[in-house]
Jmol script that loads the backbone (N, CA, C; Angstrom):
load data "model"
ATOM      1  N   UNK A   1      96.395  98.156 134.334  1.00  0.00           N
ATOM      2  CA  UNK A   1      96.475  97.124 133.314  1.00  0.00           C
ATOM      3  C   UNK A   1      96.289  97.761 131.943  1.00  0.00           C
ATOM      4  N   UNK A   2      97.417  97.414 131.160  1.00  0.00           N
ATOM      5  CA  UNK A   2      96.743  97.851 129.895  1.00  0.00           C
ATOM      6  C   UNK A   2      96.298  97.077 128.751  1.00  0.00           C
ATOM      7  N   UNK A   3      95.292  97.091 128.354  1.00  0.00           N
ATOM      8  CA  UNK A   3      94.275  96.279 127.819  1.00  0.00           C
ATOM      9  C   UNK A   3      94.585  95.959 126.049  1.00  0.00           C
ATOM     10  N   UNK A   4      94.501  94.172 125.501  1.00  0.00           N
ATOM     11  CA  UNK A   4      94.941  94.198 124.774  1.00  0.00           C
ATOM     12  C   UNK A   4      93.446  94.530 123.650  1.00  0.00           C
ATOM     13  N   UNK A   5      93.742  95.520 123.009  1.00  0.00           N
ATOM     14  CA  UNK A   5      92.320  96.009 121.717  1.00  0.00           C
ATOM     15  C   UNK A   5      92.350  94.658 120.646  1.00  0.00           C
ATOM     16  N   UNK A   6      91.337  94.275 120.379  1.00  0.00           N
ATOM     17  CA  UNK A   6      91.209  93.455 119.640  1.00  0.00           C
ATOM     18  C   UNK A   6      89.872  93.698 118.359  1.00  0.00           C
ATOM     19  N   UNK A   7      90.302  93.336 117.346  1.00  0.00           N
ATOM     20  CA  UNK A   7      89.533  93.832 115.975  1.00  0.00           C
ATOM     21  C   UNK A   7      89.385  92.276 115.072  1.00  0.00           C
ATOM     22  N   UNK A   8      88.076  92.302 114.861  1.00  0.00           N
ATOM     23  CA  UNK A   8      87.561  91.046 113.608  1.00  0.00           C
ATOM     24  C   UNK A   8      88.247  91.456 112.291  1.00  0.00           C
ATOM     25  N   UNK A   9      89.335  90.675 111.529  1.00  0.00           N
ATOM     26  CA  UNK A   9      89.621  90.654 110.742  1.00  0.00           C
ATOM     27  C   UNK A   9      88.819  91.251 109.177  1.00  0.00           C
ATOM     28  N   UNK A  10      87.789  90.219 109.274  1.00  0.00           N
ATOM     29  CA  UNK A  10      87.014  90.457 108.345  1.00  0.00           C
ATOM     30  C   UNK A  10      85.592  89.563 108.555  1.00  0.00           C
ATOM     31  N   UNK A  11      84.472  89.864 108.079  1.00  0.00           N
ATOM     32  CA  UNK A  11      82.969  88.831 108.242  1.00  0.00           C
ATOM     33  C   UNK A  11      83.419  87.751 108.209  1.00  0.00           C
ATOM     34  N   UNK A  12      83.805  87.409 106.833  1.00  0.00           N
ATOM     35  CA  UNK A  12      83.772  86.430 106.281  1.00  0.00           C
ATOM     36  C   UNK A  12      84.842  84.921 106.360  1.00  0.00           C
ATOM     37  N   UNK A  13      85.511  85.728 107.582  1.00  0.00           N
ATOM     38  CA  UNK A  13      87.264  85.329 108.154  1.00  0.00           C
ATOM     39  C   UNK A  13      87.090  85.163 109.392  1.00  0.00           C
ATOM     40  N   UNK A  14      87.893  83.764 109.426  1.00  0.00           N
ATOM     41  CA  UNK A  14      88.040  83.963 111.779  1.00  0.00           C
ATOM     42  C   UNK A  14      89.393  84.023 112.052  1.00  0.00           C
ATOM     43  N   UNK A  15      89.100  85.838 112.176  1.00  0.00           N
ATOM     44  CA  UNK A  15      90.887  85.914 112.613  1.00  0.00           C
ATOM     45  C   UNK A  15      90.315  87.163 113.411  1.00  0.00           C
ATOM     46  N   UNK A  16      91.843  87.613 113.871  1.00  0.00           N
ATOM     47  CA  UNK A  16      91.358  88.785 115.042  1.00  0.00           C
ATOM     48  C   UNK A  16      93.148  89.153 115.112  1.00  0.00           C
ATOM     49  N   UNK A  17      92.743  90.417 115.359  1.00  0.00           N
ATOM     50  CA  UNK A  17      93.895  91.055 115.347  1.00  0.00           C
ATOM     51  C   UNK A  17      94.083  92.340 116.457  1.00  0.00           C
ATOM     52  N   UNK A  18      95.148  91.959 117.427  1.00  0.00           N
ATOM     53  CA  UNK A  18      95.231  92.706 118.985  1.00  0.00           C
ATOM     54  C   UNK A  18      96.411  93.228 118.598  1.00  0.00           C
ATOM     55  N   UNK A  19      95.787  94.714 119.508  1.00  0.00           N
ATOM     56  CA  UNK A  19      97.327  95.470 119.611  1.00  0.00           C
ATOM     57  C   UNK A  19      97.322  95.757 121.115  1.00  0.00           C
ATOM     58  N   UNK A  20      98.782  96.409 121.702  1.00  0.00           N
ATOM     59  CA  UNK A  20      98.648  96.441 122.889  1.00  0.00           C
ATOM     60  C   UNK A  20     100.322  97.416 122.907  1.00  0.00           C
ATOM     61  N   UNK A  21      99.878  98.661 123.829  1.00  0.00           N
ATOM     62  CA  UNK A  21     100.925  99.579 123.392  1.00  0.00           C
ATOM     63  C   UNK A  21     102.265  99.277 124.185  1.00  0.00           C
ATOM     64  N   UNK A  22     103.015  99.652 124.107  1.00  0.00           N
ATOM     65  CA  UNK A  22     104.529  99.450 125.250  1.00  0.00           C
ATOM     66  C   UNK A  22     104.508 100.875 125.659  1.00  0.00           C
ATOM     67  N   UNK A  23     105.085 100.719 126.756  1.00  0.00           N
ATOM     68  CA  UNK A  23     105.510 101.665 128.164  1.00  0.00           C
ATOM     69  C   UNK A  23     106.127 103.067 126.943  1.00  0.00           C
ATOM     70  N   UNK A  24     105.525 104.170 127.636  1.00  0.00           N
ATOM     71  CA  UNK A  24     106.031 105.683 127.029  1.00  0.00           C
ATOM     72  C   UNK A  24     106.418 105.343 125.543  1.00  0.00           C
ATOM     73  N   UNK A  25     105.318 104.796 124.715  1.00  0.00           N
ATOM     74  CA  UNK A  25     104.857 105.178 123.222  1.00  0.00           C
ATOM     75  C   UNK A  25     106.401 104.310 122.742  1.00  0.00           C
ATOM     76  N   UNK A  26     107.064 103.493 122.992  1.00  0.00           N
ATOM     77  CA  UNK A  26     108.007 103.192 122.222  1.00  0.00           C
ATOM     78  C   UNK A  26     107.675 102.044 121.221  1.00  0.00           C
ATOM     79  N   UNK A  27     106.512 101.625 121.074  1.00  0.00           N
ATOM     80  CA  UNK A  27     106.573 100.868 119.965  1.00  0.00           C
ATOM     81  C   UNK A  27     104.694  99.968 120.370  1.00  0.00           C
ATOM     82  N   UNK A  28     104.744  99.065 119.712  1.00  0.00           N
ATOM     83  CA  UNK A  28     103.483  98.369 120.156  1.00  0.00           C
ATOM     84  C   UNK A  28     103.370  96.364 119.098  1.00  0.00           C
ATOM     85  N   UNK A  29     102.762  95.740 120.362  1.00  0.00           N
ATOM     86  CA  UNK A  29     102.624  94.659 120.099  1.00  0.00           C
ATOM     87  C   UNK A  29     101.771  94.094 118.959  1.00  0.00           C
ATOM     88  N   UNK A  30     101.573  93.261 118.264  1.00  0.00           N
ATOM     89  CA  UNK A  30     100.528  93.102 117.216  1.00  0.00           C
ATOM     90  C   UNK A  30     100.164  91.442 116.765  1.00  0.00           C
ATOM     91  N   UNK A  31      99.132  91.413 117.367  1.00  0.00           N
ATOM     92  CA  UNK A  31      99.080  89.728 117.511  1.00  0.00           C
ATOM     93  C   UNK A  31      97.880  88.957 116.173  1.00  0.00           C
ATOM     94  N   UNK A  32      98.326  88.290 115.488  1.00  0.00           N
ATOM     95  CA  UNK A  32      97.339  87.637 114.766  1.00  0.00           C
ATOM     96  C   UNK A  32      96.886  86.551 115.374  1.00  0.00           C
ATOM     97  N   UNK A  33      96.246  86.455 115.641  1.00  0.00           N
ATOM     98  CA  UNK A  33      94.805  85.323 116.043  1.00  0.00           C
ATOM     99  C   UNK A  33      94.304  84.725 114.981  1.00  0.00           C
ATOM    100  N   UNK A  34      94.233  83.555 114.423  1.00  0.00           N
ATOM    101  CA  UNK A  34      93.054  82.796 112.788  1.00  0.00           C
ATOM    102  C   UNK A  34      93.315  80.987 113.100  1.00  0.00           C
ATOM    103  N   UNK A  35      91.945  81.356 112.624  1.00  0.00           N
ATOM    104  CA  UNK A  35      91.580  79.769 112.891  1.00  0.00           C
ATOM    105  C   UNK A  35      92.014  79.044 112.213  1.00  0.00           C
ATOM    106  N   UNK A  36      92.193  78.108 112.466  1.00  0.00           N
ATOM    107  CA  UNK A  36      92.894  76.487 111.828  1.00  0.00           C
ATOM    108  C   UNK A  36      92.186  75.766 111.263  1.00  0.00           C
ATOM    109  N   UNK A  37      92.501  75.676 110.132  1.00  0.00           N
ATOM    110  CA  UNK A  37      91.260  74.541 109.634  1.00  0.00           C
ATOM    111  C   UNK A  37      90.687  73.347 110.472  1.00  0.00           C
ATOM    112  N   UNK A  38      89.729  72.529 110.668  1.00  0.00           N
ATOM    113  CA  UNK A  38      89.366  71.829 111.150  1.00  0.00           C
ATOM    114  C   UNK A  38      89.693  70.261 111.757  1.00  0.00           C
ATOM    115  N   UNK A  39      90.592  70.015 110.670  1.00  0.00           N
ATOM    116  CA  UNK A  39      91.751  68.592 110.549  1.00  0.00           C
ATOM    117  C   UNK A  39      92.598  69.260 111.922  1.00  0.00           C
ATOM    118  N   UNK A  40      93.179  70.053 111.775  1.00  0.00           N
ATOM    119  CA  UNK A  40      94.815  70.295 112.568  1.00  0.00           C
ATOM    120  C   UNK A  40      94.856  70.064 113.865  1.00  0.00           C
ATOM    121  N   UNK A  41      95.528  68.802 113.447  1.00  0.00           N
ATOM    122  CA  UNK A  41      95.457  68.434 115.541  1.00  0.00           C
ATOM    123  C   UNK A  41      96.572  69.656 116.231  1.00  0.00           C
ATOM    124  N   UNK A  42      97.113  70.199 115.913  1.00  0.00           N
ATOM    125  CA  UNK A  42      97.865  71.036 116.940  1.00  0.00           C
ATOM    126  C   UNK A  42      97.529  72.228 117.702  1.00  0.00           C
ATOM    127  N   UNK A  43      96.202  72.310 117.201  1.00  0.00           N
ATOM    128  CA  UNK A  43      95.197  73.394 118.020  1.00  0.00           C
ATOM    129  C   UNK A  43      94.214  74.425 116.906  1.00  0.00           C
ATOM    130  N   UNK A  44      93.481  75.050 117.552  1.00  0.00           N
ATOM    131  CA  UNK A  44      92.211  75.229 116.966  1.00  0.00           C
ATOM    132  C   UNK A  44      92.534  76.877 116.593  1.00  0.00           C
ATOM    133  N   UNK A  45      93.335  77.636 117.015  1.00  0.00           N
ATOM    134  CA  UNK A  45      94.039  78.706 116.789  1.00  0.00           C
ATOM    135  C   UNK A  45      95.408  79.089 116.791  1.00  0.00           C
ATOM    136  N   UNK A  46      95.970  79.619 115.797  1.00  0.00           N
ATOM    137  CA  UNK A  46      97.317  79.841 115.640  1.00  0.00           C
ATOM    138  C   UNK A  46      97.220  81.738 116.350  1.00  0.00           C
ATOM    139  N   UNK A  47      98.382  81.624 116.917  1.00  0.00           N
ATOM    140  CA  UNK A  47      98.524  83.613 117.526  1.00  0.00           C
ATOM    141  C   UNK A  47     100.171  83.223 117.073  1.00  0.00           C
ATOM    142  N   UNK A  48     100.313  84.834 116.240  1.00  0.00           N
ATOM    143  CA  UNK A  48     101.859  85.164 116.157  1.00  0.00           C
ATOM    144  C   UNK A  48     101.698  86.489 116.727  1.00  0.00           C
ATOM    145  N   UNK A  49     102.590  86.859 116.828  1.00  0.00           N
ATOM    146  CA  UNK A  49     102.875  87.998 117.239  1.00  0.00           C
ATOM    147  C   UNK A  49     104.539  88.883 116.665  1.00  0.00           C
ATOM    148  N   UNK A  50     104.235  90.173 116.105  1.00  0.00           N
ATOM    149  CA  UNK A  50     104.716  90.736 115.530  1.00  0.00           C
ATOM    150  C   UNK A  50     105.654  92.321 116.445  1.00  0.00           C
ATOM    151  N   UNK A  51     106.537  92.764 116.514  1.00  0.00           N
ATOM    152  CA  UNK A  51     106.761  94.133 117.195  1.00  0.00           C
ATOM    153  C   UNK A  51     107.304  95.104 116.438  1.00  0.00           C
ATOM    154  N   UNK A  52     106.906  96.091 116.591  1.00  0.00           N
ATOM    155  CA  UNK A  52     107.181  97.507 115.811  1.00  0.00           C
ATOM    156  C   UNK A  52     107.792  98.254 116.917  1.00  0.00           C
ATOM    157  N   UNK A  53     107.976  99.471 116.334  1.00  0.00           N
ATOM    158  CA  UNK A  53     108.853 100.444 117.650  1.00  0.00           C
ATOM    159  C   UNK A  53     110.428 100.001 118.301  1.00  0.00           C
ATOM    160  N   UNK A  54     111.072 101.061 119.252  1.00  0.00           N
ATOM    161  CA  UNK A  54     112.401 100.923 119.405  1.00  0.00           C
ATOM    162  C   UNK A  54     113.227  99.551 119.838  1.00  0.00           C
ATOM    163  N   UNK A  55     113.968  99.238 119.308  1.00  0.00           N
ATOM    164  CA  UNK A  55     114.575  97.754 119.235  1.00  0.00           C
ATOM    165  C   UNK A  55     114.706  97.647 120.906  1.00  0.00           C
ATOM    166  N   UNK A  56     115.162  98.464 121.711  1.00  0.00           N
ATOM    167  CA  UNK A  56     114.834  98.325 122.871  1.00  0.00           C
ATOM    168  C   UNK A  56     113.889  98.189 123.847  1.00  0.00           C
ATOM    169  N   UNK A  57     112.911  98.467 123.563  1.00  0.00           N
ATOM    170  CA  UNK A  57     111.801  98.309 124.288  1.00  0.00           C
ATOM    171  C   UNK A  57     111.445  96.936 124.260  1.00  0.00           C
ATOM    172  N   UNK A  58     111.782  96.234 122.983  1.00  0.00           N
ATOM    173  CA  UNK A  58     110.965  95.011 123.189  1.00  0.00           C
ATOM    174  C   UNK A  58     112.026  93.977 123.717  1.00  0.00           C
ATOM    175  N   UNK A  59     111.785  92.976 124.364  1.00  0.00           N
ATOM    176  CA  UNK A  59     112.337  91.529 125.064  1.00  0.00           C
ATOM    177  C   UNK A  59     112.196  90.390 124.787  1.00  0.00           C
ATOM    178  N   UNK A  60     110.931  90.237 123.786  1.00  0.00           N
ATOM    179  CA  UNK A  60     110.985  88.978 123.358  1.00  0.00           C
ATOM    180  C   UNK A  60     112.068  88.212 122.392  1.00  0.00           C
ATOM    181  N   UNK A  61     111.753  86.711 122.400  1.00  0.00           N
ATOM    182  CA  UNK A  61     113.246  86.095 122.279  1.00  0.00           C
ATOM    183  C   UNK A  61     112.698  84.667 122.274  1.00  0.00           C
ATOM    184  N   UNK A  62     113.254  84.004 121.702  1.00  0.00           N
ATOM    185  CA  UNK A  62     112.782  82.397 121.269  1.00  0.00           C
ATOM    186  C   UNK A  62     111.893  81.670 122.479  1.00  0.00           C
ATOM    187  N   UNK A  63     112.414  82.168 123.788  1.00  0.00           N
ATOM    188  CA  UNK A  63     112.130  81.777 124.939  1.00  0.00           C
ATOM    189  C   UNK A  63     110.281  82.341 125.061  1.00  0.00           C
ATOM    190  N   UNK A  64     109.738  83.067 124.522  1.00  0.00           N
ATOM    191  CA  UNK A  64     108.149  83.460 124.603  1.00  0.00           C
ATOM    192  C   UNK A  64     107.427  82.245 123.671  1.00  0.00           C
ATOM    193  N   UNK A  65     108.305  81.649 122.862  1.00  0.00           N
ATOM    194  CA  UNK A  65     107.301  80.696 121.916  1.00  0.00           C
ATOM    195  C   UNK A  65     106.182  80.772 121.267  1.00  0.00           C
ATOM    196  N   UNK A  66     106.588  81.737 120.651  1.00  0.00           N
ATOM    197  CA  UNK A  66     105.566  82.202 118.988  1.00  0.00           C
ATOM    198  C   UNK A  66     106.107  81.461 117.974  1.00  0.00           C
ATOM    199  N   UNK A  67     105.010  81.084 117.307  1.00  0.00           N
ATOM    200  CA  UNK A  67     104.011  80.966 117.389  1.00  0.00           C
ATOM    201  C   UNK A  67     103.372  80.029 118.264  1.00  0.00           C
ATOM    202  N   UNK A  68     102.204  80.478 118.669  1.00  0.00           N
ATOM    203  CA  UNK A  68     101.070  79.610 119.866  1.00  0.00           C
ATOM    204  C   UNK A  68     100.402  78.849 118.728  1.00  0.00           C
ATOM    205  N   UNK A  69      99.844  77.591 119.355  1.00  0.00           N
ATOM    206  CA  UNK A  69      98.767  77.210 119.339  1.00  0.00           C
ATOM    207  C   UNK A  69      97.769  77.100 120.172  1.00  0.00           C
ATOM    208  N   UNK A  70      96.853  76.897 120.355  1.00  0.00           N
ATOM    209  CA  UNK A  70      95.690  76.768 121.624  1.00  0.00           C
ATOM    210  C   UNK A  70      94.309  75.672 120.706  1.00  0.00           C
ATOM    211  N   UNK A  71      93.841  75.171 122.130  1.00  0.00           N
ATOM    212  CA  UNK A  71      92.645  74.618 121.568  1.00  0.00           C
ATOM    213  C   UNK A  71      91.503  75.648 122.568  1.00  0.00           C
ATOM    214  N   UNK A  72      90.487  75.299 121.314  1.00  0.00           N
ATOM    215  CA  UNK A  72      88.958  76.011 122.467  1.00  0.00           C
ATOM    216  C   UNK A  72      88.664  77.262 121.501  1.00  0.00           C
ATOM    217  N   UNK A  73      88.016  77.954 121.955  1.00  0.00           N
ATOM    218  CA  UNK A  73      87.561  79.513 121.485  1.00  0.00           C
ATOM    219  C   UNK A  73      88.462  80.061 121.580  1.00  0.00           C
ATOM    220  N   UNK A  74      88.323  80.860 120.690  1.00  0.00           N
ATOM    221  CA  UNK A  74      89.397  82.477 120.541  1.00  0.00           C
ATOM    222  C   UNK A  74      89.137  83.028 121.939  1.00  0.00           C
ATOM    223  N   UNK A  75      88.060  83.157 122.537  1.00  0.00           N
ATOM    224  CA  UNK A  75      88.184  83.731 123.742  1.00  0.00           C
ATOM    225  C   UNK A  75      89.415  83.040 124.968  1.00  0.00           C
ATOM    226  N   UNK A  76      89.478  81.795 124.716  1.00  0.00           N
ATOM    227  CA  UNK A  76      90.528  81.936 125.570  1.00  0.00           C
ATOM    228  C   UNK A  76      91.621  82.096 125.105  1.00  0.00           C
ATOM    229  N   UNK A  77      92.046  81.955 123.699  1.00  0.00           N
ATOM    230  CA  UNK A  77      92.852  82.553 123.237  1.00  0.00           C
ATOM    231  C   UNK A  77      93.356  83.629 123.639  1.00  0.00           C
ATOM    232  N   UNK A  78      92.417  84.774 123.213  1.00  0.00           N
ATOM    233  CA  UNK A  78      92.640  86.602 123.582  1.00  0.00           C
ATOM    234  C   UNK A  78      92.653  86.543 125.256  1.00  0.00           C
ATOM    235  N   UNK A  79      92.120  85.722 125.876  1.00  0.00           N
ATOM    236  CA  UNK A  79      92.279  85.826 127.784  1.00  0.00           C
ATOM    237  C   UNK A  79      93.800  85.734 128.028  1.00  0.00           C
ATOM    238  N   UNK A  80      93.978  84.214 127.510  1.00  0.00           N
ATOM    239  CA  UNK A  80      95.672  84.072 127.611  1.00  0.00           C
ATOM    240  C   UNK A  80      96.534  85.567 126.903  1.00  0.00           C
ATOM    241  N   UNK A  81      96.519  85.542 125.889  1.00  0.00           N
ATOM    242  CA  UNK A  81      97.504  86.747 125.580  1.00  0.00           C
ATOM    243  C   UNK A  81      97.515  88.367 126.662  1.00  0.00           C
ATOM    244  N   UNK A  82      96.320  88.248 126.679  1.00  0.00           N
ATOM    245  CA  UNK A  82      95.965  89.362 127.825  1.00  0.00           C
ATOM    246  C   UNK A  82      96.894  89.129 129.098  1.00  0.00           C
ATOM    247  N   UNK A  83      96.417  88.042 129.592  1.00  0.00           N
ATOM    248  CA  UNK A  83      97.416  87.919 130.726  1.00  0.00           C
ATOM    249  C   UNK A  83      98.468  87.483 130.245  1.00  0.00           C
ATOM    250  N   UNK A  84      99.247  87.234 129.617  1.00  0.00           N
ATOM    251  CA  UNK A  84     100.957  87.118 128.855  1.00  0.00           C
ATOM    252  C   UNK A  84     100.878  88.837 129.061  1.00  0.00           C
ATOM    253  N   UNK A  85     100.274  89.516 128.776  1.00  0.00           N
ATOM    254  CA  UNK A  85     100.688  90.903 128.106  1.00  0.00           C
ATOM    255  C   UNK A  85     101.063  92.033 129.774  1.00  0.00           C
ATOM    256  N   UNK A  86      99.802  91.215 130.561  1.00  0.00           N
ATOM    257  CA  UNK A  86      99.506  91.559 131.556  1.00  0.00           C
ATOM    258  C   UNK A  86     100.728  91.425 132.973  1.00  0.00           C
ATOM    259  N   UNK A  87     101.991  90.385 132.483  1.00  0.00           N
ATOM    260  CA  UNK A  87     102.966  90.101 133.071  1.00  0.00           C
ATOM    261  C   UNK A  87     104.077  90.545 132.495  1.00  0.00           C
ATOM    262  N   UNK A  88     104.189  91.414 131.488  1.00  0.00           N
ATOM    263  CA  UNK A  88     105.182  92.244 130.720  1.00  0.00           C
ATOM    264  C   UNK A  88     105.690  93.540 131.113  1.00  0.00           C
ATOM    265  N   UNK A  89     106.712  93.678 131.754  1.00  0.00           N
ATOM    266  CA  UNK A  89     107.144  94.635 132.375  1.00  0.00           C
ATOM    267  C   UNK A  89     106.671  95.469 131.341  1.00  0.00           C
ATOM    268  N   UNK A  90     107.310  95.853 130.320  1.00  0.00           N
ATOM    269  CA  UNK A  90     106.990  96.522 129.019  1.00  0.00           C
ATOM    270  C   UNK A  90     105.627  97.262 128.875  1.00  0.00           C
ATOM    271  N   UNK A  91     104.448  96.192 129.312  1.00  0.00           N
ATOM    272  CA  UNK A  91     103.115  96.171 128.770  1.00  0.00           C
ATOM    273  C   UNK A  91     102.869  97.561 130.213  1.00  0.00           C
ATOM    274  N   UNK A  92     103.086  97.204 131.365  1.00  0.00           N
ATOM    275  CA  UNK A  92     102.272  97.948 132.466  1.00  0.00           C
ATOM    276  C   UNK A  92     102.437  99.369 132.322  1.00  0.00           C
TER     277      UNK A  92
END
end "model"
wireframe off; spacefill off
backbone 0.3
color backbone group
């Protein structure tokens, strides 16, 4: 499994920011995680996700549906993406 790294934005900020490499160094995933203000009924965290590296390696495509929302803790946030990442041919 390869594990998605995740980093606190900043103290003073609730965001989080995961990377997670692709198969033989061709590029790598990069997910923003930040909280939603408090009003927003459409969930309590927004995740996009960004890709760098060879246009081939990556597969995503309207069909993955970025941007997420989620309700609950960032932790299940970062669980879910983990296992999204964790079912990525790409990712193993």
């Amino acid at each position: 499994m390869n594990e998605v790294k995740w980093v606190k934005i900043d103290q003073n900020y609730e965001g989080y920011i995961g990377t997670i490499g692709i198969n033989d160094t061709r590029g790598v995933y990069t997910f923003h995680l930040v909280k939603r203000p408090h009003y927003c009924d459409r969930g309590d965290w927004l995740l996009m996700i960004e890709y760098k590296g060879d246009k081939l390696a990556s597969t995503l495509d309207e069909q993955d549906g970025f941007p997420r929302y989620f309700f609950g803790s960032d932790d299940e946030a970062k669980e879910q993406m983990q296992r999204w990442a964790n079912k990525r041919q790409e990712c193993k």
